[in-house]
C-alpha positions in Angstrom: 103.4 54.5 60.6 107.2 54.9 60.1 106.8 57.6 57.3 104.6 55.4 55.3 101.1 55.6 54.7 98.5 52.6 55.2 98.0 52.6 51.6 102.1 52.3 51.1 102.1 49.4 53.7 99.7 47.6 52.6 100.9 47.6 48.9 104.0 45.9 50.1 101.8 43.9 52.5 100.1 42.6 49.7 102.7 42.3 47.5 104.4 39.4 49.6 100.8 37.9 49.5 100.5 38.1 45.9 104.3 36.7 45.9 103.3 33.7 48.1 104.8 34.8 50.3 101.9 36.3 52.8 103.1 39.3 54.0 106.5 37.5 55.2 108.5 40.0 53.5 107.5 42.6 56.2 108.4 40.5 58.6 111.8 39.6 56.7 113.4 43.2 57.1 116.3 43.0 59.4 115.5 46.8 60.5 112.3 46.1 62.2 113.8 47.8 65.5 115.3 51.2 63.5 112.4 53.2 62.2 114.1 55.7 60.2 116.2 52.4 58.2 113.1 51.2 58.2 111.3 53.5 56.4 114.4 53.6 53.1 114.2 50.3 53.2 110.5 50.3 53.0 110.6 52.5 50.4 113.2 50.6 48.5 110.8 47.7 48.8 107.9 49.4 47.4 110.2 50.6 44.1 111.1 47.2 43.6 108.7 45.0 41.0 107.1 42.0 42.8 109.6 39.0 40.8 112.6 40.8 41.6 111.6 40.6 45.8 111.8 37.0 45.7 114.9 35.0 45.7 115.7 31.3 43.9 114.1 29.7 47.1 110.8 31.8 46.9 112.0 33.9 49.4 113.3 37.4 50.6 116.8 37.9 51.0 116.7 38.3 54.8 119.3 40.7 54.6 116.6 42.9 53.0 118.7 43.8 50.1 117.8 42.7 46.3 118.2 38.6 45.3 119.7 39.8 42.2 122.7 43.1 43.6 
């Protein structure tokens, strides 16, 4: 599963749950069709805490990077 294990993807899964987000920051990663990009971005994701995922709307930055840089 793109380099990530099912535990990995479901951390971030559930991280966009516990966010409020319900697992729409998968589904927010603009590299969805580039497995390797999307595995360091996945990664990224994963090393990121929970608050600083969400932007000033609730949401992910579409463009996958970090709300705050």
């Amino acid at each position: 599963m793109l380099g990530l294990s099912v535990e990995q993807f479901m951390i971030a899964y559930q991280a966009g749950e516990l966010a409020g987000l319900e697992g729409q920051s998968l589904l927010a990663c603009p590299y969805l069709d580039d497995p390797s990009r999307l595995r360091v971005w996945m990664l990224g994701y994963l090393d990121q805490p929970i608050d600083s995922r969400i932007d000033r709307q609730g949401g992910i930055d579409p463009a996958g990077q970090h709300p705050l840089g």
